[in-house]
C-alpha positions in Angstrom: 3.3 1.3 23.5 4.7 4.2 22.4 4.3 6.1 18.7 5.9 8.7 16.6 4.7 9.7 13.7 6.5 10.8 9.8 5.2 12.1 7.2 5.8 10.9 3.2 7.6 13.8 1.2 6.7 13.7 -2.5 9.7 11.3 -3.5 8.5 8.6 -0.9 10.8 9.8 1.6 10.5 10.0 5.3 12.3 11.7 8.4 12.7 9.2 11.2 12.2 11.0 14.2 14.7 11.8 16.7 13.9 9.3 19.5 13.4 6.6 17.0 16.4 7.5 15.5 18.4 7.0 19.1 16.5 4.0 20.1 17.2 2.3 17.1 20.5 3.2 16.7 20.6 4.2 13.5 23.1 6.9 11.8 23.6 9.0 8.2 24.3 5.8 5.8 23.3 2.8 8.1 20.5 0.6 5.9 17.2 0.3 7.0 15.5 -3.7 6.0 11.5 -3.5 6.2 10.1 -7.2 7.5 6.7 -8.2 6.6 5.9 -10.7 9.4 2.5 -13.3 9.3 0.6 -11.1 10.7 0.6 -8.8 7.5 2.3 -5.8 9.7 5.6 -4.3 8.4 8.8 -4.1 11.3 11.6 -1.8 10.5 14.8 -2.8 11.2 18.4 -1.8 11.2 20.8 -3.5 9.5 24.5 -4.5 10.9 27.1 -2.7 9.6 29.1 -6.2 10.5 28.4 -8.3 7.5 28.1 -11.3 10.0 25.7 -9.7 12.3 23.8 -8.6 9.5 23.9 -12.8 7.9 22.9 -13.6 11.9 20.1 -10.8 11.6 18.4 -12.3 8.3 19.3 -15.9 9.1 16.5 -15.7 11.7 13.7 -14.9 9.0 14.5 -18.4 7.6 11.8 -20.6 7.7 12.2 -24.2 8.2 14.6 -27.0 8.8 18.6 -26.6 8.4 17.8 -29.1 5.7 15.1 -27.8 3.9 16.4 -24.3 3.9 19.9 -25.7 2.4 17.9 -27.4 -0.2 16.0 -24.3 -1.2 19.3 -22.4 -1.2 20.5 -25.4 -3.4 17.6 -25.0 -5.9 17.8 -21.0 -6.1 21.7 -21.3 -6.8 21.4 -23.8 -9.3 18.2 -21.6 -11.0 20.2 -18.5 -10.9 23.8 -19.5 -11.3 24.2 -22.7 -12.7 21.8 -23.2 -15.6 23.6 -20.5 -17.3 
């Protein structure tokens, strides 16, 4: 396992280090998604620039069947959209 550490500015910001930086792939304006998994331990991640990539990327946080997670999609839009 290997660690690098950052430090939290005064606005909340942080510098990612350099090998981070490279390993992840990230560049100036690529988004950055932070993922809370069951274990209560936060992942960083970086987000596609390809909006289908990134719909594969969050697709796989889905919980559930194709059916239930349609449903709860179903519910949400209807909440949020439709009720007006």
């Amino acid at each position: 396992m290997t660690t690098r550490l950052a430090q939290i500015s005064a606005k909340f910001q942080i510098v990612i280090p350099q090998e981070v930086r490279e390993d992840m792939g990230v560049k100036v304006g690529d988004r950055l998604v932070f993922v809370k998994g069951q274990d209560g331990k936060w992942m960083i991640e970086r987000v596609p620039c390809d909006p289908v990539e990134a719909l594969r990327m969050a697709g796989r946080t889905l919980m559930g069947t194709v059916e239930e997670v349609h449903q709860e999609f179903e519910e949400g839009w209807k909440d949020e959209y439709r009720d007006g």
